[in-house]
MDAnalysis code that builds the backbone (N, CA, C; Angstrom):
import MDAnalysis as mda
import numpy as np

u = mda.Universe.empty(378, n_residues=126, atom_resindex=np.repeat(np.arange(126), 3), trajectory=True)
u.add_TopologyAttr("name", ["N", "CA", "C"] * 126)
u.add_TopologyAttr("resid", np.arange(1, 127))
u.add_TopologyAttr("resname", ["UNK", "UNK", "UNK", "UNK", "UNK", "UNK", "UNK", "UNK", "UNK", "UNK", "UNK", "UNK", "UNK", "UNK", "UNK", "UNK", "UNK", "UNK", "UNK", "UNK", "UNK", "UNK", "UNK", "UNK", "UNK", "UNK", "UNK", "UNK", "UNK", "UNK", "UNK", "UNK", "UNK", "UNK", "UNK", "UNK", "UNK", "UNK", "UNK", "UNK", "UNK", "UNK", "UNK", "UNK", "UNK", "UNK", "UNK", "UNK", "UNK", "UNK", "UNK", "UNK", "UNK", "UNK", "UNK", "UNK", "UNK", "UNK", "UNK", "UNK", "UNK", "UNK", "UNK", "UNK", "UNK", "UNK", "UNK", "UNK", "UNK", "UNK", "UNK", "UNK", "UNK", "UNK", "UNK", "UNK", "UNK", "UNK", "UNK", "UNK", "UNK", "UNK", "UNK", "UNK", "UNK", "UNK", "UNK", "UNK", "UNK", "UNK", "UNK", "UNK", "UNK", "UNK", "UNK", "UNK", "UNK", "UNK", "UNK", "UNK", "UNK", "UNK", "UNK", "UNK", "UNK", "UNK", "UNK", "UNK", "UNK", "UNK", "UNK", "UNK", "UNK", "UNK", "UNK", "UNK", "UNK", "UNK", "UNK", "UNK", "UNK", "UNK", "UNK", "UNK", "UNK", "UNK"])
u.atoms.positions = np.array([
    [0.837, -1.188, 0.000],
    [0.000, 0.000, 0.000],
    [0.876, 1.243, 0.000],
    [0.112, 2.293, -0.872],
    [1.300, 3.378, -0.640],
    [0.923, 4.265, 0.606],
    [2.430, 4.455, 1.052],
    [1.883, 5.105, 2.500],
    [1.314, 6.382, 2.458],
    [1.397, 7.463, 1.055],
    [0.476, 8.598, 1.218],
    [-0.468, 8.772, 0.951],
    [-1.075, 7.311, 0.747],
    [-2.637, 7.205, 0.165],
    [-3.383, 7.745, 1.294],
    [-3.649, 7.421, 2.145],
    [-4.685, 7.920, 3.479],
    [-4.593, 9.756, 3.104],
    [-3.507, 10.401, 3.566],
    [-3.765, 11.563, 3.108],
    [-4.160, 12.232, 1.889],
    [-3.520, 11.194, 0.874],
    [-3.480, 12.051, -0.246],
    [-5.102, 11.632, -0.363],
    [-6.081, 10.580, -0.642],
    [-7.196, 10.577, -0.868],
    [-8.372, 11.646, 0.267],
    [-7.584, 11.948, 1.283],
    [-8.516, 12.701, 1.848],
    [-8.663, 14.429, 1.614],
    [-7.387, 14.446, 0.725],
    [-6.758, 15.815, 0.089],
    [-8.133, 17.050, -0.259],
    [-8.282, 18.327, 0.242],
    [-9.214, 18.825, -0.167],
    [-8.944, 19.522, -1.298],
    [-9.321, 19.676, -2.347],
    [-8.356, 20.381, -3.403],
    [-9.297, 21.900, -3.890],
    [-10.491, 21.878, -2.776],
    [-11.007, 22.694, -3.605],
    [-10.119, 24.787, -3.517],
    [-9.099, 24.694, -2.906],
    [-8.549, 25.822, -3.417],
    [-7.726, 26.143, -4.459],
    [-7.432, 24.677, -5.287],
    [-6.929, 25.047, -6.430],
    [-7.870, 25.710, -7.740],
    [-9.099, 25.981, -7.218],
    [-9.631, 25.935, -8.706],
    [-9.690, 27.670, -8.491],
    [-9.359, 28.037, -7.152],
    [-9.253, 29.862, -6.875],
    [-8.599, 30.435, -7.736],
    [-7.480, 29.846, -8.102],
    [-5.978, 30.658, -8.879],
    [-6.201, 29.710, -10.271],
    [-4.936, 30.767, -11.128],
    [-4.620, 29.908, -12.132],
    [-3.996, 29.136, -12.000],
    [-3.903, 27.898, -13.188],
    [-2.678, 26.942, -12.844],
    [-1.536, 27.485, -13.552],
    [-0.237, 26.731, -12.551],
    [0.793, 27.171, -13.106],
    [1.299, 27.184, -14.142],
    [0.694, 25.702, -14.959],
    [0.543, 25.509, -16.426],
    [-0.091, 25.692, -17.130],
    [-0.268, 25.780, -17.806],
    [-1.916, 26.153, -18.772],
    [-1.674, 25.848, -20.206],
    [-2.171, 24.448, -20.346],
    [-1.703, 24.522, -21.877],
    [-3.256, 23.889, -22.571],
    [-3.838, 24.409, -21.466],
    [-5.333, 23.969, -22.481],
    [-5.642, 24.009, -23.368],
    [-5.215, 25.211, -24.026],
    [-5.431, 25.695, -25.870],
    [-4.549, 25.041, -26.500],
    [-3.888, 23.929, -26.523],
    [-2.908, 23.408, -27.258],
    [-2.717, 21.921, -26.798],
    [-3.103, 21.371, -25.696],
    [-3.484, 19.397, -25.718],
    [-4.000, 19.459, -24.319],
    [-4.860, 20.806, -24.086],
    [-5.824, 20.137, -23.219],
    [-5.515, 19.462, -21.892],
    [-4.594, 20.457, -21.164],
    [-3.691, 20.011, -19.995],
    [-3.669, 21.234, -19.313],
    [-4.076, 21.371, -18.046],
    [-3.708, 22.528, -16.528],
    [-3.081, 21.859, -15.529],
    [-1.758, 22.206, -14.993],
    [-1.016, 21.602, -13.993],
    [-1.092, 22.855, -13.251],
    [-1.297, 22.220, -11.450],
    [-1.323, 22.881, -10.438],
    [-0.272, 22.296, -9.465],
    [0.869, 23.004, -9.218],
    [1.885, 22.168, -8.278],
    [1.841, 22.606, -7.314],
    [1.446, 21.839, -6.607],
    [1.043, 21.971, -5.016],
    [2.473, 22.188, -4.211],
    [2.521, 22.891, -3.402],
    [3.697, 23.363, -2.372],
    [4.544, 22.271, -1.285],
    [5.422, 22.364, -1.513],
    [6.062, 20.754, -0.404],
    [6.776, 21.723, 0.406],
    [6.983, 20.670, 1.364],
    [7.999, 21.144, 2.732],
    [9.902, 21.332, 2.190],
    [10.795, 22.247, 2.495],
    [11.984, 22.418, 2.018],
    [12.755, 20.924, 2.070],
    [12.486, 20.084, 2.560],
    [13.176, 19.011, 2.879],
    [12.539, 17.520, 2.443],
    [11.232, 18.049, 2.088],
    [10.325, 16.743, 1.350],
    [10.950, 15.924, 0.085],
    [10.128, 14.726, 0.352],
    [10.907, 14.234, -1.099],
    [9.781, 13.444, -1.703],
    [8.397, 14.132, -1.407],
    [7.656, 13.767, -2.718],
    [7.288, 15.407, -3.327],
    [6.994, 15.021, -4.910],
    [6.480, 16.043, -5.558],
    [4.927, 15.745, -5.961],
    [4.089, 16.986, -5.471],
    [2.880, 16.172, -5.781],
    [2.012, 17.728, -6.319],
    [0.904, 17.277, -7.044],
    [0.304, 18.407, -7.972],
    [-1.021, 17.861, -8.192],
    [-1.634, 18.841, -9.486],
    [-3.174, 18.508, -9.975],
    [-3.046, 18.856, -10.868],
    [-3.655, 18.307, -12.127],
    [-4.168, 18.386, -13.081],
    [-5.565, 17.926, -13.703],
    [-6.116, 19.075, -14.494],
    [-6.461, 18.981, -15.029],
    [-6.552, 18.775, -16.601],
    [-7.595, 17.554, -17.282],
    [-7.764, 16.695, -18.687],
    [-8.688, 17.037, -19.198],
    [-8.983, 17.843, -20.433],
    [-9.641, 17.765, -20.985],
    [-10.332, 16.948, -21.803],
    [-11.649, 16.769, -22.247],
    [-12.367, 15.230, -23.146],
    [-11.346, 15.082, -24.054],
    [-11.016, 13.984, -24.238],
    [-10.105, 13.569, -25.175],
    [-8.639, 13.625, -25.040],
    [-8.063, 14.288, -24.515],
    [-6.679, 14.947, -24.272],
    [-6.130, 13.768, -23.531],
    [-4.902, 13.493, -23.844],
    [-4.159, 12.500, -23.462],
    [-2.773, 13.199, -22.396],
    [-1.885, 12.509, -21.365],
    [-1.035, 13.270, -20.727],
    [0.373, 13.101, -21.682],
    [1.254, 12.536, -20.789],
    [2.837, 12.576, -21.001],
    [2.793, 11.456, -22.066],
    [3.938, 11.470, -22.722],
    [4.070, 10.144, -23.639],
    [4.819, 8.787, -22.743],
    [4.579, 7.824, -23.411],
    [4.733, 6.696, -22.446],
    [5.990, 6.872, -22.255],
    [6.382, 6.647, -20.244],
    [7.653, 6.607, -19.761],
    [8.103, 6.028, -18.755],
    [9.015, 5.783, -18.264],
    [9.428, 5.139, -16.709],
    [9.904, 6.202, -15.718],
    [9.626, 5.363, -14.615],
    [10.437, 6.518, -13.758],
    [11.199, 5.438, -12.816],
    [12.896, 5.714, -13.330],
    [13.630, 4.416, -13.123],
    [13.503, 3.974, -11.105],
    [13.013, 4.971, -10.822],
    [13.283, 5.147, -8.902],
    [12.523, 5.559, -8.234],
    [11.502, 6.047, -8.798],
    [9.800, 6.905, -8.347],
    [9.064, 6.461, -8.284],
    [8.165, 6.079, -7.458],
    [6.356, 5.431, -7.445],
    [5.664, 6.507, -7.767],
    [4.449, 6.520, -8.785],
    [3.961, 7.531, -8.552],
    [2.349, 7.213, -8.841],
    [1.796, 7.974, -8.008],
    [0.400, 7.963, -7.310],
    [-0.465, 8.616, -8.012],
    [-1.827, 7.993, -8.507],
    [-2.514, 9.120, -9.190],
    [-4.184, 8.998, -7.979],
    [-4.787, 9.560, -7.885],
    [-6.119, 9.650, -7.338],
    [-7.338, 11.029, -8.154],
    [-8.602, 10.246, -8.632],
    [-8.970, 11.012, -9.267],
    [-10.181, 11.776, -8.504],
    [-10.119, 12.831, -8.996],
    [-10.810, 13.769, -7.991],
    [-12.746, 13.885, -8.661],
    [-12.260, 13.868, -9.901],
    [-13.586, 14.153, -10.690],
    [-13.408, 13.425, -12.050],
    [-14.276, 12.974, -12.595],
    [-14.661, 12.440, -14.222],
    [-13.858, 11.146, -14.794],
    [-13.401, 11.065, -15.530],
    [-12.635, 9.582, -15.710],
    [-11.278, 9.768, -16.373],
    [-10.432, 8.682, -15.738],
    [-8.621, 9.085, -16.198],
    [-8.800, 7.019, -16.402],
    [-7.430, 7.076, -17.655],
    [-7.020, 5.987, -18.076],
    [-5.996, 5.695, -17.926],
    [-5.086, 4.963, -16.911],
    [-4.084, 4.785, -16.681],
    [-3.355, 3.743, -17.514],
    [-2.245, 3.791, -18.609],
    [-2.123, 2.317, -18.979],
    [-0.193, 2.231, -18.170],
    [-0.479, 0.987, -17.631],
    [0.752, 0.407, -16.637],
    [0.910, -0.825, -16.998],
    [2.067, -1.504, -16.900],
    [2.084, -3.159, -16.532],
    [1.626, -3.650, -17.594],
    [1.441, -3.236, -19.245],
    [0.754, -3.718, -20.274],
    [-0.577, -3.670, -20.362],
    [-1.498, -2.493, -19.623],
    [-2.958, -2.202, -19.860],
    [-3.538, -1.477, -19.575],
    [-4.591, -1.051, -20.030],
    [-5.346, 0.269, -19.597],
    [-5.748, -0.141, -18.397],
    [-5.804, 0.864, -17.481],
    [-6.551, 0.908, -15.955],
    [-7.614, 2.310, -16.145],
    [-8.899, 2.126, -16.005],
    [-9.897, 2.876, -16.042],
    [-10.121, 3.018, -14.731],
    [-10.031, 4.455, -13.900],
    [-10.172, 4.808, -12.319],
    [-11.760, 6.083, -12.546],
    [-11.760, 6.076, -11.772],
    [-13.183, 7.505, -11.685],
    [-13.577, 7.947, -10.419],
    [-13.730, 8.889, -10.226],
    [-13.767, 9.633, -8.882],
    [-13.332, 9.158, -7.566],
    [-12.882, 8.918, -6.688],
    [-12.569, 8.458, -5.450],
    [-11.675, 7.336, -5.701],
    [-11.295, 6.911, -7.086],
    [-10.447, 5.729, -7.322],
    [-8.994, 6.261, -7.318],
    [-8.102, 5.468, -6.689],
    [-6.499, 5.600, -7.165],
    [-5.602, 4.503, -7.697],
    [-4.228, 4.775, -7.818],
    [-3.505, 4.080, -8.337],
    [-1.766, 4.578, -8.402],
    [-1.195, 3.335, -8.010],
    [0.117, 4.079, -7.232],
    [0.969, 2.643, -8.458],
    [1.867, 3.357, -9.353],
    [2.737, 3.107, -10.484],
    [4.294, 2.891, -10.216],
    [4.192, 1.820, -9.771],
    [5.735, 1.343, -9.205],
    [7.110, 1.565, -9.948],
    [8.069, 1.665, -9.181],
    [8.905, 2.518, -10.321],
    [9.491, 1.673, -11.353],
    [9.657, 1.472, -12.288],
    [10.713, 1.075, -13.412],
    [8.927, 0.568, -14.228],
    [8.069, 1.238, -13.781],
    [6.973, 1.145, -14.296],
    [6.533, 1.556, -16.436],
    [6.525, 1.267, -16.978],
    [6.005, 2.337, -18.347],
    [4.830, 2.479, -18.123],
    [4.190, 3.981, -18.250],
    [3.136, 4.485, -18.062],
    [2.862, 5.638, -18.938],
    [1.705, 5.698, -19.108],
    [0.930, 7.219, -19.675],
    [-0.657, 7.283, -19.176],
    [-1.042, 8.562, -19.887],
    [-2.675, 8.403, -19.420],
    [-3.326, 9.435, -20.419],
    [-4.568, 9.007, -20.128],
    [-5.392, 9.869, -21.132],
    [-6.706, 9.564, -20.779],
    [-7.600, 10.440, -21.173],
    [-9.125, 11.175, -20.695],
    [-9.822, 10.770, -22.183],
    [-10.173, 9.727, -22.573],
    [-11.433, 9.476, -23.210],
    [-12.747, 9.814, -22.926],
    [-12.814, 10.290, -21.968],
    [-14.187, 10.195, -21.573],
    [-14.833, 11.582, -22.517],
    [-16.377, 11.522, -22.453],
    [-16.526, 13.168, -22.817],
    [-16.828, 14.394, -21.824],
    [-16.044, 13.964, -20.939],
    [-16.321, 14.952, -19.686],
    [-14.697, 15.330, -19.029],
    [-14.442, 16.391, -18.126],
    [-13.103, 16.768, -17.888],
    [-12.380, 16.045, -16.949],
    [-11.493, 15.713, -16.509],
    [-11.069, 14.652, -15.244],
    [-9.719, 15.654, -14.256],
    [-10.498, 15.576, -13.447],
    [-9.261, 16.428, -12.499],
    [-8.332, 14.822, -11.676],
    [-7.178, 15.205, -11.580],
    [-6.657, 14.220, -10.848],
    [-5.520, 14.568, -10.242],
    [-4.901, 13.987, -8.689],
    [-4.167, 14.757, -7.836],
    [-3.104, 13.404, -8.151],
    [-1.689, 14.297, -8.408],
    [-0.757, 12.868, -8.329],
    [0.506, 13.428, -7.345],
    [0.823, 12.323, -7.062],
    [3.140, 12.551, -6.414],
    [3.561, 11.680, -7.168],
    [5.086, 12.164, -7.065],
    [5.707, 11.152, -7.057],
    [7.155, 11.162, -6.195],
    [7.037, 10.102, -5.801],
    [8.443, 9.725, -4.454],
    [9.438, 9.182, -4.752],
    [10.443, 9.016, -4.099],
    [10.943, 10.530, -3.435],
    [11.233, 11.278, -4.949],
    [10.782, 12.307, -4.836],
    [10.816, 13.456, -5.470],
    [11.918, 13.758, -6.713],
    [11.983, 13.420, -8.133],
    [13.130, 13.307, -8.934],
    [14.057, 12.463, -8.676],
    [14.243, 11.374, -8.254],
    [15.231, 10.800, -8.189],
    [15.943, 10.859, -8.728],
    [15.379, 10.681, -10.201],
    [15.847, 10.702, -11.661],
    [15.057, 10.696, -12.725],
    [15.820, 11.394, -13.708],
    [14.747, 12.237, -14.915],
    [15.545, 11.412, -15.941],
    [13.978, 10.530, -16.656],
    [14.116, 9.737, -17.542],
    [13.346, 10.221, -18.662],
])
């Protein structure tokens, strides 16, 4: 089990939707990243994004030393890991072990917000 599941699923997120996100690339593949604030000494990195219908995320990758956690806050996210799609939806998560290949994408016709980390924090950039 991942150990920041308890918090991270109880996560309230509704002050991210106050501000802009730090990313904003909605007009161009349908992606808003919100990076949530860590402690100076933390070593997970953890954020929100928002998917637009159709819009797919990162291209498929590993993260040779990182677990990383997705939990969806609203609408439907497609996780494919381990050789398959994983379909999650609201209150569902999913924690992507490292030397994992992964991507994701929002088929649905509705928007999918989803809160992710990943630990410890860059290990390494693949």
């Amino acid at each position: 089990m991942n150990p920041f599941a308890t918090t991270q699923a109880t996560l309230n997120l509704s002050h991210v939707a106050i501000r802009e996100a730090d990313l904003d690339l909605s007009s161009t593949c349908g992606i808003k990243y919100w990076f949530l604030p860590t402690l100076p000494d933390s070593k997970v990195d953890t954020g929100v994004v928002w998917l637009a219908p159709g819009a797919s995320g990162t291209a498929l990758h590993t993260h040779s030393e990182e677990d990383e956690y997705f939990s969806v806050e609203y609408g439907e996210l497609e996780i494919y890991a381990g050789h398959r799609w994983v379909r999650l939806t609201a209150g569902q998560s999913l924690t992507i072990p490292a030397g994992t290949q992964h991507t994701l994408r929002n088929q649905s016709g509705h928007a999918c917000l989803y809160f992710y980390s990943i630990s410890p924090q860059f290990a390494s950039l693949i």
